[in-house]
N, C-alpha and C positions, 0 to 999 in steps of 0.2 A: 109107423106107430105114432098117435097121439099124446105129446104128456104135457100136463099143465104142473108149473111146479113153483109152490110159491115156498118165500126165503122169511125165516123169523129170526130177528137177532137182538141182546141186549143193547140200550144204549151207548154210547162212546164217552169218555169223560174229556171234559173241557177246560183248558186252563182257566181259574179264575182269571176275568178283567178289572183292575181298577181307574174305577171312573167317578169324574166329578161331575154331578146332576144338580144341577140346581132345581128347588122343586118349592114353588112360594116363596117363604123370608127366609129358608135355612138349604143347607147343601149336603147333599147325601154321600155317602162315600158307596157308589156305585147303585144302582136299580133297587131302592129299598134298603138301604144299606147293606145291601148283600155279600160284600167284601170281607166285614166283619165276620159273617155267619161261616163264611169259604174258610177263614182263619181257624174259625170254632171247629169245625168240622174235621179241618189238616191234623187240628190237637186232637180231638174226641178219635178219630179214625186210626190212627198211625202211630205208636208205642213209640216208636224212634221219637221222633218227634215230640212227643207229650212228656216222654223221660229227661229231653236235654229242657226244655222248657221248665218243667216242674225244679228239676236240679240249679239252671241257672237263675231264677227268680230266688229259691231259698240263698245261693250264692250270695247274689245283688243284696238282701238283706241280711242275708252274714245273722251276729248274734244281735240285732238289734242295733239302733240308732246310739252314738255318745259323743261327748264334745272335750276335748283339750280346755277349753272353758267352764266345765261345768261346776268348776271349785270357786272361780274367782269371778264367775259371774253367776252363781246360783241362781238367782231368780229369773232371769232368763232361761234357764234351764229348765228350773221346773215351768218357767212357761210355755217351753217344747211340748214337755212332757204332757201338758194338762190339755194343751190343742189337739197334737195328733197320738191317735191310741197305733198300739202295737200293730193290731188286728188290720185296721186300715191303711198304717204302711205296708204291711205283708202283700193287703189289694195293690196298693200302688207297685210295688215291685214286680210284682204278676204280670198284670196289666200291658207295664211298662216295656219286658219281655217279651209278652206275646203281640200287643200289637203296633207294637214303638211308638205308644204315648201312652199316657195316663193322664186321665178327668179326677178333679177335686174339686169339690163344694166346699167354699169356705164360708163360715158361716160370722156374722159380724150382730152386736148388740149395741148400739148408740156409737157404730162405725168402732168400735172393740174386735175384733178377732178374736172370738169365743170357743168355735171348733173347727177342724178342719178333717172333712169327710170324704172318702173316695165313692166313684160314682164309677158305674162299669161302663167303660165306653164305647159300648153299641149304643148307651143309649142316650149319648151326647151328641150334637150335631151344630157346626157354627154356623153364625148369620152370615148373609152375605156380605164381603166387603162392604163397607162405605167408599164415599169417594176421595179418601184419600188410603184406600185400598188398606184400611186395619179392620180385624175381627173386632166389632163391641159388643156382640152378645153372643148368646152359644142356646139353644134349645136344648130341652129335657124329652123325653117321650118314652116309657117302659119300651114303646116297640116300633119303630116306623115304619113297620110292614104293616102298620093296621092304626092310621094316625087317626082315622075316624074314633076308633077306641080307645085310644091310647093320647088323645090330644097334645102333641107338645106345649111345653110351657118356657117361657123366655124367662133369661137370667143376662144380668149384666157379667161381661168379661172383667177377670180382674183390671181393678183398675179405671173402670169407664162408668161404676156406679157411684152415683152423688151421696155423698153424705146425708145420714137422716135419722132422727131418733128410731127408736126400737129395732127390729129384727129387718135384716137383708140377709143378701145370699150374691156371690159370687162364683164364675166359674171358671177355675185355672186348669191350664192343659201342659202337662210336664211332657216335654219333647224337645229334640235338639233338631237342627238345622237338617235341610237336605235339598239336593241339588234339583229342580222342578219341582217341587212338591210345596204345597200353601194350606189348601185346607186340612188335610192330614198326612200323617205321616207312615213311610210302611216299615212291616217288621224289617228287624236286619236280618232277615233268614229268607225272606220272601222270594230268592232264585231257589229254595228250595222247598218251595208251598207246593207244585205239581208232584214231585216223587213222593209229599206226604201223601195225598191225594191216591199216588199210584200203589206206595206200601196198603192203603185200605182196602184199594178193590182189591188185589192182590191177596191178602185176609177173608172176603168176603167171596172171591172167586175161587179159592181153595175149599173154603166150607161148603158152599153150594157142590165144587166137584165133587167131594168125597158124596156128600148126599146124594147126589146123582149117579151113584156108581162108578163112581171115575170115569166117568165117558168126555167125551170132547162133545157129541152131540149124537144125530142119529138122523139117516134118511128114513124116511115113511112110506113107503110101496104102495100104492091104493089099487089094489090092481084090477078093479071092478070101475075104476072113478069115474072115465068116458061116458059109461053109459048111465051113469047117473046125470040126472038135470041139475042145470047151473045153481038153484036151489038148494039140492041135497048135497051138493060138492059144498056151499057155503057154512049149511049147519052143522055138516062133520070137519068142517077145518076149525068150524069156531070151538068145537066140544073137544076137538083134540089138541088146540090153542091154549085151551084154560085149564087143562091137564099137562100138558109139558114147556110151559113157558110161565115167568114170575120169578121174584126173587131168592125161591127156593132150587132154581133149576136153573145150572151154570151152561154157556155154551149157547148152541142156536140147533135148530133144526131142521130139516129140508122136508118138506109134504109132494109129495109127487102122484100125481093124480094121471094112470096112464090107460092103457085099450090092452086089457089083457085076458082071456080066456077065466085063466085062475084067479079061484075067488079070496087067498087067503093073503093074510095079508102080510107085509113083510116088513122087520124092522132091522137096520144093519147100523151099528155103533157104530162112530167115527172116533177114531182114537190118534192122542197126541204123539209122536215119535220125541223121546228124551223131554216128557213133559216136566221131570221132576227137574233138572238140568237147566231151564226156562224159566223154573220156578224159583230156582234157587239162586240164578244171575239176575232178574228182576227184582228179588229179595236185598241181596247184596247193592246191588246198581242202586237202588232208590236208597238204604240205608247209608251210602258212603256220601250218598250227593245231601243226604238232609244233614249229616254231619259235617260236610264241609260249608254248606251254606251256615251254618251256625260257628263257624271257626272251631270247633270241637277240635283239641289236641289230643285227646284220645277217649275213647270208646268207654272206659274202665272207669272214668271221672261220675258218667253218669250210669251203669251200669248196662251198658248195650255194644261192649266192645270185648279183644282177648289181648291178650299180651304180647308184645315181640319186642326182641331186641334188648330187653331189661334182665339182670340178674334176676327180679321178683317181681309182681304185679305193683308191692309196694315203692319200688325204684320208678317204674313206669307213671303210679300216681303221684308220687309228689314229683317230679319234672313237670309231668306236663299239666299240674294244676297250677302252678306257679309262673308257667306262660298263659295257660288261660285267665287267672286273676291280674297279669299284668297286660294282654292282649285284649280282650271279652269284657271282664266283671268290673274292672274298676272305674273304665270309663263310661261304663253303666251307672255306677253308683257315682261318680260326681256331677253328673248330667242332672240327678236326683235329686242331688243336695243343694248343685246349684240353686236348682227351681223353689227348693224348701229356704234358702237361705232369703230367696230375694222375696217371697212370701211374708217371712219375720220381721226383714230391713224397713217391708213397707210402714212397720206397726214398731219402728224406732228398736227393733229388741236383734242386738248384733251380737252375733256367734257362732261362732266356727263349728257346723257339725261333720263327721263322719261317721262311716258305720264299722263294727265290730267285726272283721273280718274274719270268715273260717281259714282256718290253716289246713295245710295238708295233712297233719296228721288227724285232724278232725274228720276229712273224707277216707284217710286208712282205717282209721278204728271201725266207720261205718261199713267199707267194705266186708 
């Protein structure tokens, strides 16, 4: 017996790459800045993920910015106060979080330091070295997947623009050191970018199965196909392609095109043994490896965990928020401060800032 039998199957997913492209005067953080978008994606896709993100960024800012200074040096204070707004710190600690730096536009009026603006940093990109291997400038571009329309525009790096009356613009990049790394920097989570990735298909291949009837897929019997011409085999594979394949239809399907007397035609499920059992260690596996790449002390901090080992949920939360604010959040927030500090020192105005720290009982109440 004859049988032709072709294979249809969803795409594979692929670990993001990060790569440094140089592309004209400025350097991309991978193919279009596509690294960035892979970030965007791990957050938009994956709860796990978006929860601790979302949680430790409000952490990092705590209740707001304040200074041990702000009594005996007032007016440096309110000169904090009148450069950076609430709203735009918030950006910067987000930012900062998701993709280990943060972009700010400072903005300057007869070389004054007038405001200082967070800028999202997909849409920042440095020049190339010069030859004595420092970043002097940094481009702008809404999008650099489409610079045709989106033109970038050049800014001097802090620090490398001249003096000049009226209005400039600078661009500071808050980020801390790391070992091979120059033009940017990656998140601290980023061994656990792939299980975000894996928790979404895993989201996304569940809701197609149930749509699909719970099936794993299904062979297609053609049992006439032979004698059809290589013609009529192509426009019934293509019409029953575009009826059981697409994002709505989980799984793959086998088309079997054979020499058989009988004319009807035959479909047979393919079903998974202990699919739920797969589904549910894929579930776990991805969410323990995206909490450990984040150093998460436990689950309950950001609400995506259960309790063990504690008299109460409330015993288990303030333990181990107390190692994550001295492990995780703190050295987050002085990396911040640093950068905001030497910002101010440049413009003669010296003060000790930090931020207003949640306490644990502040994450019990919320629970």
């Amino acid at each position: 017996m004859e049988n032709k039998i072709q294979i249809f199957q969803l795409s594979n997913y692929n670990r993001p790459e990060i790569k440094e492209v140089s592309g004209k005067k400025w350097v991309l953080n991978g193919d279009k800045n596509q690294f960035y978008y892979d970030i965007i994606d791990a957050y938009n896709g994956s709860p796990t993920n978006s929860a601790i993100i979302d949680s430790y960024s409000q952490f990092i800012y705590g209740k707001g910015l304040t200074s041990k200074d702000k009594v005996s040096k007032a007016s440096n204070w309110a000169y904090v106060m009148s450069t950076l707004s609430k709203s735009d710190l918030r950006k910067v600690c987000k930012d900062f979080e998701m993709f280990g730096e943060a972009s700010l536009e400072l903005k300057y009026i007869d070389n004054k330091l007038q405001k200082i603006y967070h800028i999202a940093k997909q849409c920042i990109a440095p020049e190339i070295a010069n030859e004595d291997g420092e970043i002097s400038g940094y481009y702008f571009s809404y999008d650099f997947r489409n610079v045709n329309k989106y033109k970038p525009t050049r800014f001097d790096a802090f620090g490398y623009g001249e003096p000049t009356k009226g209005e400039r613009s600078e661009i500071f990049i808050i980020s801390d050191y790391q070992v091979g790394q120059f033009y940017y920097k990656n998140p601290s989570y980023i061994s656990g970018l792939p299980y975000s990735m894996m928790e979404s298909e895993i989201a996304n291949y569940c809701i197609n199965h149930i749509q699909n009837g719970l099936s794993f897929g299904h062979v297609i019997n053609m049992n006439t196909g032979v004698q059809l011409s290589e013609e009529e085999i192509m426009q019934n594979t293509a019409q029953i392609k575009n009826h059981l394949t697409g994002s709505g239809n989980a799984g793959k399907f086998f088309l079997n095109w054979n020499d058989n007397k009988d004319s009807e035609i035959t479909i047979t499920p393919l079903e998974v043994s202990d699919a739920h059992q797969q589904y549910q260690f894929l579930s776990s596996e991805s969410r323990q490896q995206i909490m450990t790449s984040h150093k998460l002390t436990s689950g309950l901090i950001v609400g995506v965990g259960a309790s063990s080992g504690f008299s109460s949920n409330a015993d288990e939360l303030e333990v181990a928020f107390q190692e994550l604010m001295i492990n995780v959040i703190r050295p987050k927030q002085e990396i911040i401060l640093d950068n905001l500090m030497e910002i101010y020192a440049s413009q003669n105005v010296s003060i000790d800032l930090s931020f207003i720290s949640l306490r644990a009982s502040d994450i019990v109440s919320q629970d």
